[in-house]
N, C-alpha and C positions, 0 to 999 in steps of 0.2 A: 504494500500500500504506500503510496504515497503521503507525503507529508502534508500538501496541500489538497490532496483528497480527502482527507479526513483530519482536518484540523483539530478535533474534542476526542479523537478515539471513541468514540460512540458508536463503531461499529464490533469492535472486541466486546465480545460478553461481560457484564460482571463479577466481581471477585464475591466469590461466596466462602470462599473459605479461610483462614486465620493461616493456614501454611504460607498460602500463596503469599500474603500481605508480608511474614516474615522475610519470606525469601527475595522479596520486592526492595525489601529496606538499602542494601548496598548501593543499589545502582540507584533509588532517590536520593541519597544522601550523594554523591558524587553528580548526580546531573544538579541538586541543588547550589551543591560550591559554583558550579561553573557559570549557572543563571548570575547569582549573585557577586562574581565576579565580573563579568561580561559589563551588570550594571553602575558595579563601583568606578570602573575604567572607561565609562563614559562621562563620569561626576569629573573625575580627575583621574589621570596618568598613572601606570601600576609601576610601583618600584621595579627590578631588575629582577628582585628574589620573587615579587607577587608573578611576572611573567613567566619566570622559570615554573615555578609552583603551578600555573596556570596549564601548561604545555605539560606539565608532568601529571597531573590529571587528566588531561583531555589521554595521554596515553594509555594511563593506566583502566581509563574506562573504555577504551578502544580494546583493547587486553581481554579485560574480565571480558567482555561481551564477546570475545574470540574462544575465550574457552566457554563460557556459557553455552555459546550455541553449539558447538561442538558434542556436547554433553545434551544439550536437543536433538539435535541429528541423527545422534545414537538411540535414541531411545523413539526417534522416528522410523527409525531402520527397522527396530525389533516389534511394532504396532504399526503395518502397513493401512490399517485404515484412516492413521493419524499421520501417514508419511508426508503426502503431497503438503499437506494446512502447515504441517511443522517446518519442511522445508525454507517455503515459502517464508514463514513468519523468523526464521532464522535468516534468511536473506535478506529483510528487512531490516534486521536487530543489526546487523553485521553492515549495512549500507549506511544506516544512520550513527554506528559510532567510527563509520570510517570520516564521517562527516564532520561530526565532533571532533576526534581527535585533528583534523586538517586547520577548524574553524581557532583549536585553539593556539595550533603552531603560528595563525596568521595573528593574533592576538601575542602570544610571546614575544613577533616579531615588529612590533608593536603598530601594526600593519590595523589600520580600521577595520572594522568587521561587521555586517550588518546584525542587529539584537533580532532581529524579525526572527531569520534566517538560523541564528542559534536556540529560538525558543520551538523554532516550525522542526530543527532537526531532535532538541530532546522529545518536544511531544513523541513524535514521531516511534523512536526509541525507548520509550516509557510503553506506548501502546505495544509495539512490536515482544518487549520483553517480555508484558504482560501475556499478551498471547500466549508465548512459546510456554508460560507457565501454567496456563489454565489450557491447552492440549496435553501436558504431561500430565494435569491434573484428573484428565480424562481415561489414563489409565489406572489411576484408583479407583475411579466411578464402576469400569469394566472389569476389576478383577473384584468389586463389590458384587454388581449383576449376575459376575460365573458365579459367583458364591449361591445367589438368592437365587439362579434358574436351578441350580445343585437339589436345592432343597425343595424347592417343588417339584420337580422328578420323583427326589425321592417321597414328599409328600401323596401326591397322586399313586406312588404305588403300592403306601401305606393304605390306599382304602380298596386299592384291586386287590389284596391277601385274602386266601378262603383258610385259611390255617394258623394256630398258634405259632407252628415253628418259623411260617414265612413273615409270620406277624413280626416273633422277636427279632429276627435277622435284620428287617427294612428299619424297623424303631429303633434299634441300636446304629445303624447310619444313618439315620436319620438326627439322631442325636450328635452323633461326631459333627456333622453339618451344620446344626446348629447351634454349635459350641462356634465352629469357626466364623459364622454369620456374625454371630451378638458381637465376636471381637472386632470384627471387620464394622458393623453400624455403628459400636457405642463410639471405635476410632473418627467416623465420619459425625457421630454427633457434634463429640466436643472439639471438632474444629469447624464446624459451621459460625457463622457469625450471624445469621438469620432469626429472629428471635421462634419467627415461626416455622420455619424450618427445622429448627431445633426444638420444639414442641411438638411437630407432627411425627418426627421419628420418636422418639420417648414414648407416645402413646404408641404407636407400631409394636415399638421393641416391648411396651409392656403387656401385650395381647401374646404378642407371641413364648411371651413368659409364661404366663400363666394357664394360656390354652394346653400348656405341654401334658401337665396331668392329666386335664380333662378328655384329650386328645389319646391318652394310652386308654385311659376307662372306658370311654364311649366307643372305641373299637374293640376291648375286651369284650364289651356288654353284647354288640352286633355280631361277634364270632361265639358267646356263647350264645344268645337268642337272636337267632338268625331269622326267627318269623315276628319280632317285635318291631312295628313301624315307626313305636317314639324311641327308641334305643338308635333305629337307623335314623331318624331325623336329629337327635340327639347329637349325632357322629357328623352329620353331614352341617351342620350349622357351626361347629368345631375347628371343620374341613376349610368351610368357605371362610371365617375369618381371621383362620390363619393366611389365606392366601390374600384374602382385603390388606392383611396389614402387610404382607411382603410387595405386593403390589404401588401402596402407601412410600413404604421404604424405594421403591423402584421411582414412584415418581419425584421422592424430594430428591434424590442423589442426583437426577437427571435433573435436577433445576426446574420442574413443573413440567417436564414433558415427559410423557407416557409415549415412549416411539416402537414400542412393541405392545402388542394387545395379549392378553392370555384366551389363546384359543385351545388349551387344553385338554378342558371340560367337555366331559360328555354331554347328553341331554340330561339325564337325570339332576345331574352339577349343576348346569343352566338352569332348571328349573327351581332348584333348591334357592339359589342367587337369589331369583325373582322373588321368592317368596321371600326373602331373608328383610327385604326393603334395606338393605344396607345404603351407606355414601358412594354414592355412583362420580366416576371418575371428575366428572366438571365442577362438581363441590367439596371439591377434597379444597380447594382456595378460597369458597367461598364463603364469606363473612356478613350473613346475615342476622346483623344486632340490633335491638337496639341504639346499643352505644355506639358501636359506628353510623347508623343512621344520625342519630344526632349529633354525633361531630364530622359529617360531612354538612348536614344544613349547619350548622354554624358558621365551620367554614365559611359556606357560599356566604350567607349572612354578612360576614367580616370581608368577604372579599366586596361585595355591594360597596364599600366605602370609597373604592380605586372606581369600579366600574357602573358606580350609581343609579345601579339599579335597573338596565339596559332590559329590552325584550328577552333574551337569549336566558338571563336572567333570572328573570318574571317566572319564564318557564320552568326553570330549575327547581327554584324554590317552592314551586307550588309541587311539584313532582316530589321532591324528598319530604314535604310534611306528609305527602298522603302514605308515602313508605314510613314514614311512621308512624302513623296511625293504624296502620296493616300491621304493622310487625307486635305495636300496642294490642292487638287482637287475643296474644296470646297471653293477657294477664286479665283481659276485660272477661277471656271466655273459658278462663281454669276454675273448674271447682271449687279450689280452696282460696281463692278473693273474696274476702269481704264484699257484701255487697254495696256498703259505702264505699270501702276501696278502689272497689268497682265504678262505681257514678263518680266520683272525685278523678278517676283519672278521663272520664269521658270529657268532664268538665273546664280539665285543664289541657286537653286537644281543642276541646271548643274556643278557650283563650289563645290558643296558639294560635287558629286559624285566622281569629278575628285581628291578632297584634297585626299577621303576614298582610291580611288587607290592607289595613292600614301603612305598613310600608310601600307595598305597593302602589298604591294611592299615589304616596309620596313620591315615589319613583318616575311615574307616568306623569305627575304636575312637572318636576323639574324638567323630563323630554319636553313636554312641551311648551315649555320657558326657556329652553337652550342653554339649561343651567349648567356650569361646567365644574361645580364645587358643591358639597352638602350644606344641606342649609340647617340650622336650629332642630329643626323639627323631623327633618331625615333623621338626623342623629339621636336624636329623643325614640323615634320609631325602631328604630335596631339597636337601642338599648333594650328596649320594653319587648322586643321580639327573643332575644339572649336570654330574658330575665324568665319571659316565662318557658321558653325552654331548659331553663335550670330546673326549676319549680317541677316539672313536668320528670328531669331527669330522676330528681330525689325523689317524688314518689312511686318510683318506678323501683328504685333500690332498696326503699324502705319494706317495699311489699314482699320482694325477694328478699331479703333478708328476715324479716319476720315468717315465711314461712322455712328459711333454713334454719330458723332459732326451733321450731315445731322439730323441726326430721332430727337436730341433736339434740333437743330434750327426749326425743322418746328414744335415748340410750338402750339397746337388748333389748327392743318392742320385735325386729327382725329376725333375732335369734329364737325369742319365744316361739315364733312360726312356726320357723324353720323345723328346730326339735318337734311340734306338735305335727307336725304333716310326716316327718321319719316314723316317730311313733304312730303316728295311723296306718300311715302305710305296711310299718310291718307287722301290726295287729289285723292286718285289711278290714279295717272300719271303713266302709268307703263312704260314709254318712259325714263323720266325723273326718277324713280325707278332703272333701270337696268342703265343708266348711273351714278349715285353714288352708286351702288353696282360694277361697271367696276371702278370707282376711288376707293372704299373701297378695292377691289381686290389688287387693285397694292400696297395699304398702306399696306397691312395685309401682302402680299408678301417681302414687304422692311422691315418690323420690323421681318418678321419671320429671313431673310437672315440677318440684322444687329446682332440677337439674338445669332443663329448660330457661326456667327464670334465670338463674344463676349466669348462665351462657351469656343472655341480651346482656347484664349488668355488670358484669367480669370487665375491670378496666385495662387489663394486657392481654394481649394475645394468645400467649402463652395459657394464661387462666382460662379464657374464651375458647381455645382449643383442647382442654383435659375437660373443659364439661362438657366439649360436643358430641368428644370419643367418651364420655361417661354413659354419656344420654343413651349412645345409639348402643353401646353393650350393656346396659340396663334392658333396653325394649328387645333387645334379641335373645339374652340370657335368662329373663324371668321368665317366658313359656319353655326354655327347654328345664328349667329348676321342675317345672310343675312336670314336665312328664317324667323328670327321672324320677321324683315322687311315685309316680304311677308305674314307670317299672318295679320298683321296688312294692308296691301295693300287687302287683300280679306275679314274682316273683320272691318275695319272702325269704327265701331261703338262699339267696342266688347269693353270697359274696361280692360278687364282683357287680350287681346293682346297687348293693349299698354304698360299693365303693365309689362307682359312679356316679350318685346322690351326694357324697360327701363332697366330691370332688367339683361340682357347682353346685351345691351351695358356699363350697369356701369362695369360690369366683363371685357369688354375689355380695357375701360379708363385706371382700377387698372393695366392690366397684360400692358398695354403700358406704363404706369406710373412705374410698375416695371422695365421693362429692360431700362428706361431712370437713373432711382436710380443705378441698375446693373451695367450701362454705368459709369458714376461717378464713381461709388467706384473702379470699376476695373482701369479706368484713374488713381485715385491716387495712388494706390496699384504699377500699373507700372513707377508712376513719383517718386514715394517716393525709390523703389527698387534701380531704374538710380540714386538718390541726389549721391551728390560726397561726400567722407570718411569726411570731414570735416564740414561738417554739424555737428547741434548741435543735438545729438540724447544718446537715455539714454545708458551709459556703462555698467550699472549692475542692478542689482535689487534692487534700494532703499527704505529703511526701510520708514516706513507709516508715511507722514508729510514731507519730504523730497525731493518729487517729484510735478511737477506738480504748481509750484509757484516760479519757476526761470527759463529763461533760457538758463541757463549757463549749460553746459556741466556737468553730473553727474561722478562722478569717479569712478571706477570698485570699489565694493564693496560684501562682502558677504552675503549669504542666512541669513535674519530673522529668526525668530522663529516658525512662521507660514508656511513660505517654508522648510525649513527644517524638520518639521513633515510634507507638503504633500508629500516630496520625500523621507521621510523615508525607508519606505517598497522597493523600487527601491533600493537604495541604501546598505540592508539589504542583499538584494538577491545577491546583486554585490560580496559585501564582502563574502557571504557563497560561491560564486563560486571561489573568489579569496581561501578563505581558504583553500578548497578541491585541488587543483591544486599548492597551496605551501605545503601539507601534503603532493602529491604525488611526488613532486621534492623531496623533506625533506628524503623520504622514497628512492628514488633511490638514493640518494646523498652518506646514508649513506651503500647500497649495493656496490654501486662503488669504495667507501672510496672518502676520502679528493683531492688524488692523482687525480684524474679522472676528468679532466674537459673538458665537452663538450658544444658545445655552442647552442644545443639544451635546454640544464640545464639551461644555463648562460640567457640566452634571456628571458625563463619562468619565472626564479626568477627575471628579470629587469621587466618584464609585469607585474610578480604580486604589486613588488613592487610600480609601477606607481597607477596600478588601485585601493592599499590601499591608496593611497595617496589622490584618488578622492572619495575613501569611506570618507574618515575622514573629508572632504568637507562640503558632505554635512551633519555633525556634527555640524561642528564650528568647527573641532578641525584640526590637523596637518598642513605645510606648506603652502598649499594652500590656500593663506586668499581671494581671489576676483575670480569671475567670467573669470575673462582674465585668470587668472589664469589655473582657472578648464580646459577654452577652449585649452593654451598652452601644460599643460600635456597630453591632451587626443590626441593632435595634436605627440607629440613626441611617443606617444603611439601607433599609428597605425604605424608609420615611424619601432618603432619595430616589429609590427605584420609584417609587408613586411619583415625584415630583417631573423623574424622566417619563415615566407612562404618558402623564398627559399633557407634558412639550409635545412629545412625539406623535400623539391622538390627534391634537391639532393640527401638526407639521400634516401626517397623511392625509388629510381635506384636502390639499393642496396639491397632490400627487395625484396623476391624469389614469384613470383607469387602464389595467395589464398586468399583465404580471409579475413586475416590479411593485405594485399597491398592493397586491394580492401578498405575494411574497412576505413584503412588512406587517401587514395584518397578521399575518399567521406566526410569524413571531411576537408580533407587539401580542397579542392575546394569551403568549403563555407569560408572558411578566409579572399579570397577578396572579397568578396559579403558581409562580415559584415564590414571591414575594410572600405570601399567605404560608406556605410552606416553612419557610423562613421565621416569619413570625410565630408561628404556633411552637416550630422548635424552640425558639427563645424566654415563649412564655412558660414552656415547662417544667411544672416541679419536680425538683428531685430530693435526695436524701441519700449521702452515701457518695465513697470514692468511684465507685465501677459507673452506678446511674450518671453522675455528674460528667466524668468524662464522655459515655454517649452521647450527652445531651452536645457536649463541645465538637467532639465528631459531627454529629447530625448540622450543627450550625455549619462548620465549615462545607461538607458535603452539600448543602443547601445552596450557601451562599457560591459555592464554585457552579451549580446550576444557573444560579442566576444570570452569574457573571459570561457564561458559552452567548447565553439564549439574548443579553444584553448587547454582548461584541459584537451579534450580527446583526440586530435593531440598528447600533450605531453605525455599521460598515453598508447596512441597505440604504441607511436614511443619506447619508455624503450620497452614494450611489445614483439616488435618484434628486441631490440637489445639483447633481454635476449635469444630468442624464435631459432633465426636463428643466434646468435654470430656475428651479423652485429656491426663494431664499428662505434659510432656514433661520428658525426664531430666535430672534434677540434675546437678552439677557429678562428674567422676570425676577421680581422684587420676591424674594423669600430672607426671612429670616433662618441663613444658615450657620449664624455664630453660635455652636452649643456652648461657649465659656460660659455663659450664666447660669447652667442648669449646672455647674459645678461649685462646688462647697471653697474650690481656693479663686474664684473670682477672676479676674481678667487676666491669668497665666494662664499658658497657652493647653489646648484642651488636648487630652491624650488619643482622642476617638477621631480624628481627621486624618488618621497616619502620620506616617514619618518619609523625609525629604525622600528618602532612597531604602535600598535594603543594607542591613550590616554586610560585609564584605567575611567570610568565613575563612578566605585567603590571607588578609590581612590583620591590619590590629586595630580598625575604624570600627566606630560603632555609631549607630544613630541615637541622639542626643534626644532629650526628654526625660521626663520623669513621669509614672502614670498613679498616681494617684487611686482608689477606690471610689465608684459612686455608684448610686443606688438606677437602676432600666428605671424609666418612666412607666414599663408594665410589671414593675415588681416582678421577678420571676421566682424568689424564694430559694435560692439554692448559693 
């Protein structure tokens, strides 16, 4: 690929896994010296030793990347399916640090050297790296797959045995197999970075745990009663969710694609499936919640303040309240709601819908007044629309939690059952049978519907996904509990049906044992969210020793050494996008001359400037010394991406219809959708070293989106002032001096960046001091 093909690397996959990112670190850290040297030696002249130094990197990364790929190749050789892609992407890696190391002998020689052209070849070499390591990564994926096709082989032939002895031969490899499986998945869990990703394999891998017993009994039971139908349904719902969750594990290791189908099954298999109502392949990603329902209409809600409330709009939001009000179906139409609970949540849909008019309303007067800014009363209408969607959320939580407080007060109400329907069964009372399979009914019923609940009001993913896989082995496990009951009720004397009975019911103890743990953690989760700002909770991410043995409030502080190489490479990419988009202002600036100022210009170089600022962050180096910090500039940082949006809203009026207008639109329209993006990461709360640095990852990761999708708004908008003679807009009056919203007054503010970057070659460093101040959205961490 070329360099100026793919300017963002946004054609290479992304890194899904913590290997990759390690083994990333070298070669960000070496393409980093070189940017930042590149740009100290255009401030001023590199001593003799900075040049030498400079040439001696540009070699040594020319090098690594020679045996690197080398060490690709090979392992292209030995996986012909991955040969050609590997090649290729090692031809790349190998062209762009031959480029590099050229770019830097010309810089040694103190020969000028274009920055474009140094930033267009590291991208270049970052993506190409990346590649070659997420194709190597690809043969972990495939010697995961041999493992998990191994086992359903031998699974499948686990249920063709008509014999004990064939029985224990296949079970015993079967077993070997899935010894080496679990090693192979729990290896690919805990290097996943996915949160959900790594929750969907944990419940996989915990099905497949736990089916193992029931798995040996429910085939013992069908080869000793070979004419018992719930023994074979028993076996074959066993069958099929073993192969649901290896499937499961198939599809996260492949990054959401399922590229083989399981056509193994016979008809009878097929049929069982169907009956089984299990997660069909398309919902295994899908997130229907409540709470994501309602933080997507917020979302749009908060995005309405950029794009005020447009047609496109209008539509949206009136579309996500009615998906929430559907999805509210299932607490208005559960049994165990109150039936105040009941009418109280109707009544607060009904205030939702009435606040959304009223924005609306407001929306449509401003179209047509031509209004190009919120007025009083907009802002008044998406407060009052936020508020009662709060109102709306809490009673939504309150109710699921008051019924999870019900399923762990009645502590051993399950067990009682359970023992009374054994004992009936092996009395064969079948009076007394069917009446604790009628009270087992209502149990299994109340914990599927508390589960349910739980799912919509679960605020991580991770919790949102152990009650979904809770729910759906609840509804499939408690009818096959009641027939092993009833085996054992027509066989009595049978051993191996009682063992079979014990063997699910201990499966439903665990799955009701789990949504009571589920219950818990999501109580605290939502009591911990609610604690009011002055709790003691961590401000930054403190350094190792530091934490966790006082508890006194920690003080906003900077990335480690160890966080700072994981978000390296983020970081990395941030800065190359930043580069390429002050080369192309640099470049109009000097088209236009000195005289020319537009405040399309003027805003680009303020955003660049900002987001070097949060490059150097995560360094160690420039103004930004804390956390509150990084959160404050990335906060004034979007305040300017709105400010570019609607320069640049305006500027496109003026742009003659084609494909060039089209073009900008379809960038200009993802601005608030990153900027909103942007913002929500900013506003969130955390608690804790691991949460806090996510939250600073996500910010940077965000803001390097913004910054791609920004560079080319500013590169289209020059494009078509040159193109159609459109002049672009003058300076507009905003108050961009944030010194007042700081505590030491008219010295200079730490959130505007710094002149340049620190030089990592030399011994310059950028000047400033950064102060601590509080984000104008409070974000509590």
């Amino acid at each position: 690929m070329a360099a100026s093909d793919t300017p963002n690397g946004d054609d290479a996959p992304p890194i899904v896994t913590l290997s990759v990112e390690r083994a990333l670190l070298p070669i960000v850290q070496q393409i980093s010296a070189l940017v930042n040297a590149s740009e100290r030696s255009e401030r001023s002249p590199l001593r003799s030793e900075q040049r030498a130094a400079v040439q001696r990197v540009g070699q040594a990364v020319s090098l690594a990347v020679e045996r690197f790929v080398t060490v690709g190749e090979t392992i292209g050789d030995d996986n012909p399916e991955i040969k050609v892609d590997m090649y290729e992407a090692c031809k790349e890696a190998r062209a762009a640090g031959s480029a590099i190391e050229k770019l830097c002998a010309l810089q040694a020689e103190a020969k000028s050297t274009d920055r474009a052209t140094l930033v267009r070849a590291a991208r270049c070499l970052l993506s190409s790296v990346t590649k070659v390591l997420l194709l190597a990564d690809t043969v972990v994926v495939k010697q995961l797959i041999l493992s998990k096709d191994k086992a359903v082989r031998t699974l499948s032939r686990l249920k063709s045995v008509t014999n004990f002895t064939e029985f224990v031969k296949a079970f015993s490899q079967f077993g070997q197999e899935m010894v080496e499986f679990a090693h192979l998945t729990g290896s690919r869990q805990s290097d996943l970075k996915d949160e959900r990703r790594r929750a969907q394999i944990t419940a996989a891998r915990q099905v497949l745990e736990r089916s193992t017993m029931m798995l040996l009994t429910s085939s013992k039971a069908v080869l000793r009663h070979p004419d018992c139908p719930r023994s074979r349904d028993n076996r074959d719902t066993v069958f099929c969710q073993m192969r649901r969750a290896m499937d499961l594990i198939h599809y996260v290791v492949k990054d959401g694609i399922l590229d083989t189908v399981v056509s193994s099954q016979n008809g009878h298999q097929a049929a069982a499936a169907s009956r089984l109502d299990g997660p069909a392949t398309e919902d295994w990603d899908a997130n229907h919640t409540l709470t994501r329902a309602i933080q997507r209409y917020e979302e749009c809600v908060e995005m309405t303040r950029m794009t005020l409330c447009g047609e496109t709009y209008r539509e949206r939001l009136s579309s996500l309240l009615e998906t929430i009000s559907e999805r509210s179906q299932d607490f208005t139409d559960s049994a165990y709601t109150p039936h105040q609970a009941r009418e109280h949540i109707l009544l607060l849909c009904e205030r939702a819908k009435l606040e959304l008019n009223q924005l609306l309303r407001c929306g449509v007067a401003m179209e047509n007044r031509e209004s190009t800014s919120p007025t009083a009363e907009y802002d008044e209408s998406i407060a009052n629309v936020l508020k009662s969607m709060r109102e709306l959320r809490s009673n939504f939580q309150a109710i699921a939690m008051e019924q999870a407080s019900e399923l762990i007060r009645g502590v051993g109400d399950e067990g009682e059952v359970i023992s009374g329907m054994k004992a009936s069964a092996l009395a064969v009372d079948t009076d007394r049978l069917e009446e604790f399979c009628f009270r087992f009914q209502e149990h299994s019923d109340h914990v599927q519907e508390v589960c349910k609940l739980l799912r919509h009001v679960a605020p991580t993913e991770t919790l949102q996904i152990a009650s979904k896989y809770s729910e759906i082995n609840l509804r499939l496990y408690g009818p096959q509990l009641l027939a092993a009951a009833h085996i054992v009720c027509l066989h009595p004397n049978s051993k191996i049906a009682k063992e079979n009975f014990e063997a699910f019911a201990d499966m439903w103890l665990n799955l009701v044992g789990d949504v009571k743990v589920a219950a818990r953690e999501i109580s605290e989760c939502l009591r911990t969210a609610g604690r009011p700002a002055q709790q003691p909770v961590y401000m930054s991410l403190p350094r190792p020793g530091k934490h966790g043995t006082t508890s006194k409030q920690v003080r906003p502080g900077p990335l480690d050494a160890e966080e700072q190489a994981k978000i390296s490479k983020s970081g990395l990419e941030m800065k190359l996008a930043n580069d390429e988009m002050a080369a192309e202002a640099d470049k109009w600036q000097e088209v236009a001359g000195d005289d020319q100022d537009n405040d399309i210009l003027r805003r680009a170089k303020a955003m660049s400037q900002m987001a070097l600022g949060m490059y150097q962050f995560t360094r160690g180096d420039g103004t930004l010394k804390t956390t509150q910090d990084l959160f404050t500039q990335a906060e004034y940082f979007t305040e300017e991406a709105n400010r570019l949006y609607k320069v640049v809203r305006q500027f496109s009026y003026q742009v003659p219809q084609g494909a060039n207008k089209k073009e900008l639109l379809e960038y200009l329209d993802q601005i608030p959708t990153h900027v909103q993006q942007l913002q929500f990461a900013v506003k969130t709360p955390t608690v804790g070293k691991a949460a806090t640095f996510t939250k600073v990852d996500n910010v940077i990761q965000d803001t390097k989106s913004a910054m791609n999708v920004i560079s080319r708004v500013v590169n289209i908008c020059f494009a078509c002032a040159s193109k159609y003679e459109v002049s672009l807009p003058g300076p507009v009056e905003y108050n961009l001096d944030f010194r007042g919203l700081s505590p030491r007054g008219p010295s200079a503010s730490p959130y505007r960046g710094s002149e340049g970057a620190d030089d990592v070659l030399g011994s310059g460093s950028a000047g400033g001091s950064g102060g601590a101040q509080t984000a104008s959205s409070d974000p509590n961490i």
